[in-house]
N, C-alpha and C positions, 0 to 999 in steps of 0.2 A: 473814922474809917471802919467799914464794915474787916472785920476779918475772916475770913473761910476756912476750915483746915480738912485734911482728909485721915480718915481714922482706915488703921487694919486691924483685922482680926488678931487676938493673940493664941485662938485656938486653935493649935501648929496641927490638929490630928485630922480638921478636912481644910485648911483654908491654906494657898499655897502664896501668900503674900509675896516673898520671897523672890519666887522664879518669876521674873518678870516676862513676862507677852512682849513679842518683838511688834509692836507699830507697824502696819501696813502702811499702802503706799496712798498716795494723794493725789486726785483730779481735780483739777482748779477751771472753775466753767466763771464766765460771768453772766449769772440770770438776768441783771437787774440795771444798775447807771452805770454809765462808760467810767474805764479807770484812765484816772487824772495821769499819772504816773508811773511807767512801766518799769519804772528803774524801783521801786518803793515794791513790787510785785516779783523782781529778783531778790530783792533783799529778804522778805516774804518767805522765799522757797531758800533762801541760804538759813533761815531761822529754823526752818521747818526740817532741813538737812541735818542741823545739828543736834534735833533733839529725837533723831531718827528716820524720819520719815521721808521716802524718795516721792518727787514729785513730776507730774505732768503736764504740763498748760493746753488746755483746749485751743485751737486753731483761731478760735475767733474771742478769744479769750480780751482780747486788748480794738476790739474794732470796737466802731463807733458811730453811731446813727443819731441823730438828735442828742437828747441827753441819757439814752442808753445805749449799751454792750451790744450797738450794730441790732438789725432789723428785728422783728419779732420773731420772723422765720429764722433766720441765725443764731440767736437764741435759745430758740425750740429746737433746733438742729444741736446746738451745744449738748441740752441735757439729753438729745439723745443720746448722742455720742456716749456720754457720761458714763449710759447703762451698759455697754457694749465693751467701755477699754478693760486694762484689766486689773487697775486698783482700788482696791473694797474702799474706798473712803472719797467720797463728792465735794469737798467743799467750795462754797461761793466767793469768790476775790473781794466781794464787797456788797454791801445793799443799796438805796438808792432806790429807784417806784419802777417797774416794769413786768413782774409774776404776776400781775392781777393781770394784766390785758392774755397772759398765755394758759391761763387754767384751764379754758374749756377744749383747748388744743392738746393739753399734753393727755399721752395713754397713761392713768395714773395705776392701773394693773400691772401695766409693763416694769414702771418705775417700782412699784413693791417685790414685782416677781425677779427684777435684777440681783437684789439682796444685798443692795450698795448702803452703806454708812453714810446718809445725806447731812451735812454743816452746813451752817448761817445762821443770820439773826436777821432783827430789823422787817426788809423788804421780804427776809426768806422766810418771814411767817408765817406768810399765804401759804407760800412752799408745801412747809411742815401739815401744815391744818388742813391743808386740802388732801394730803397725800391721806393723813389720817382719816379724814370724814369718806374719803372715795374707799380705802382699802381696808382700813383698821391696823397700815402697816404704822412701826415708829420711826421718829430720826433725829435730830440731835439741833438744839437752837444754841448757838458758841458762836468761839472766835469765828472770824475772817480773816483771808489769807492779808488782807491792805492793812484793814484797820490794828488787830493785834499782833499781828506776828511782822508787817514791816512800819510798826509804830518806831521811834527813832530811838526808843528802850523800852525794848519789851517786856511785858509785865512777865514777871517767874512764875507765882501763882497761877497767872491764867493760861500760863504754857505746859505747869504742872498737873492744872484740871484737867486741860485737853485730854494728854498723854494718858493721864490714869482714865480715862470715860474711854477713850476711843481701847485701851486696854480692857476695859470693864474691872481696873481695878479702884474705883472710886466708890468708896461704900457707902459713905453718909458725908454729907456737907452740912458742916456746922457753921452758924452765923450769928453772928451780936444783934441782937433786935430791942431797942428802945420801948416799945410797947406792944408787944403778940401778943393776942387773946390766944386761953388756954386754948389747947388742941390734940388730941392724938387721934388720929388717924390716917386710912389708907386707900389712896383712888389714884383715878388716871392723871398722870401729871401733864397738862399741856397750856399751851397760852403761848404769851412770846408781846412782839410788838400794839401795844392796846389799838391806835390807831388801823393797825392789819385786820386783828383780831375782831374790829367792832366794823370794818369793813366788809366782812362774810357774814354777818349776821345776813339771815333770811337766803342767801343763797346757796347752792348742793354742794359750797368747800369748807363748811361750817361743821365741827364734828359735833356729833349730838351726845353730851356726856353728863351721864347724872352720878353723883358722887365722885366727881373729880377733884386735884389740889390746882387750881387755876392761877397760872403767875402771868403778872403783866409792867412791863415797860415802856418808856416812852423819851423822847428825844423832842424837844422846841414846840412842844407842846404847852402853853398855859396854863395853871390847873382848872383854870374855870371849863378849858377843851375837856382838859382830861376825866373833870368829873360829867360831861356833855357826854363822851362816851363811853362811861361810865354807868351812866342813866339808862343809854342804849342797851346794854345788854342786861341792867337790872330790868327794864321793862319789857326786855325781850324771856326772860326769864329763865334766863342764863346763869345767872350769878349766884340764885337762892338754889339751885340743883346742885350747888359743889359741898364739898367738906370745909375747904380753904381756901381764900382769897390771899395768894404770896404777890407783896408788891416790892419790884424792883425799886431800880433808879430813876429817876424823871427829871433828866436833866436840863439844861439851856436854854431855859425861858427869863424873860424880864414882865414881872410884874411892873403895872401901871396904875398911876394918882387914880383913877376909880374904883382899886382893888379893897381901898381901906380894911385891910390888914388881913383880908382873903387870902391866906397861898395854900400851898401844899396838905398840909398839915390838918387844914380846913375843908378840905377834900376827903381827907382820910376820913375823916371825925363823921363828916356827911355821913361817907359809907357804912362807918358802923353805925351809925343809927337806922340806917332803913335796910339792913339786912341783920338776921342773926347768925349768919355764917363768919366762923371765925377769919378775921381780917390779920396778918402778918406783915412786918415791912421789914426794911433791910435785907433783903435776896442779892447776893452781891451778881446783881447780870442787868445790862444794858446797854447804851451807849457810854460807858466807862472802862478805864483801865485793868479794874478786877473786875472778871466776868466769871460766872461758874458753865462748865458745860452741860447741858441739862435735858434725859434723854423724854422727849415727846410722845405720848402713846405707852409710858413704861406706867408700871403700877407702882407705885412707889409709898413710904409713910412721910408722915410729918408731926412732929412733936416737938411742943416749946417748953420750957422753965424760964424762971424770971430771966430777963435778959439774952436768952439765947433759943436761939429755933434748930431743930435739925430735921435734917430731909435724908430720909436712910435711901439710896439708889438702888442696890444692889443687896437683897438678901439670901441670907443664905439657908437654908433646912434643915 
């Protein structure tokens, strides 16, 4: 198990660790696949009550149209909404496939000029990378309100990340890594879902970032996919313009008798050989119980020693 920890400053003469930031409040939209369970979406907002945070449920927050969160236009209507109520913090109930069909609809100027805190993962990839490539604005790839916070025990750690990022007190996220090539440096941090992320290649929601720290995740995906899209943004020539390649989780796939002895691992290995950008695994974020919040668009460092990587969020001058 990867662990993550959050470090404060100890020098009390500018850094006010201490006085803790009251948590704003939370707007709950569903962009993305209908939620299964409305009762798992109370529980959600009673999690989220108790570690501060008042919340709001968008209107059409629980409707339903095919396999997503009601029509395209409902949806689109939701995140208007979003921009207009009056709590600094957006999050998505869940992910699931529907933000790709509404990209060319939403006013992504509007969405920057609101000055909202946008949350999600997954489906809310697009979200985040499009907002970035349209505006240069950031936003935060984390929990959801279903998956983490009305999971049936919710993880501490990844309620702990939240809290201190949506505070801006989360300064560096440390993590155990098996094998990170050396690394120090500092660029734009973004990525999110590889599937999303390899899905805007070639189109205007794709943000165009040279010397970035690129992290990427993925969910039932097989690694032979995962190195296939993979390939896609090596040959799109994506991958050799960053500083770092941070790989999450890649969970829930079954390998099969044609694999002989192909997985993961072999994927990795791929990639560092046909890049020289340093490659990183262990990122505690994905479709898993420890997630880190991880803000989009920030400029951020990254620096390994044997066995461990950290990622400074928040510096100070």
């Amino acid at each position: 198990m990867t662990q993550s920890h959050h470090e404060h400053g100890h020098d009390h003469d500018h850094h006010h660790a201490h006085q803790h930031k009251k948590p704003g409040g939370i707007y709950l939209i569903s962009p993305s696949g209908a939620v299964a369970d409305p009762a798992v979406l109370d529980l959600a907002r009673q999690r989220l009550a108790d570690l501060g945070f008042k919340t709001s449920v968008d209107r059409t927050a629980l409707a339903v149209h095919e396999r997503f969160a009601g029509t395209d236009k409902q949806r689109l209507a939701a995140i208007n909404r979003s921009l207009k109520q009056k709590h600094p913090i957006v999050m998505a109930t869940r992910g699931g496939y529907g933000l790709s069909r509404l990209l060319p609809l939403i006013d992504w100027q509007q969405v920057a000029d609101s000055g909202k805190t946008f949350v999600g993962l997954s489906d809310f990839t697009a979200f985040n990378l499009a907002l970035l490539a349209r505006t240069g604005a950031g936003s935060f790839s984390g929990p959801t309100a279903i998956f983490d916070f009305g999971a049936k025990k919710m993880d501490d750690l990844t309620a702990a990340l939240f809290v201190e990022s949506m505070c801006q007190e989360l300064e560096i996220l440390s993590f155990e890594t098996q094998d990170a090539d050396p690394v120090d440096a500092r660029g734009v941090l973004w990525g999110g879902n590889l599937a999303m992320v390899a899905s805007l290649v070639g189109t205007p929601y794709m943000p165009k970032i040279r010397g970035g720290i690129l992290f990427l995740e993925d969910i039932g995906e097989h690694p032979y996919r995962i190195e296939r899209m993979l390939t896609q943004l090596l040959h799109a020539g994506i991958l050799e313009r960053q500083k770092a390649i941070v790989l999450g989780r890649f969970t829930d796939y079954r390998l099969g008798s044609a694999d002989g002895g192909y997985d993961l691992p072999s994927t990795v290995a791929w990639l560092r050989s046909v890049i020289k950008v340093p490659v990183i695994t262990g990122l505690p974020y994905g479709h898993v119980r420890v997630k880190a919040t991880l803000p989009i668009g920030r400029k951020v460092g990254i620096a390994t020693e044997p066995g461990m990587a950290h990622l400074v969020l928040e510096e100070h001058f």
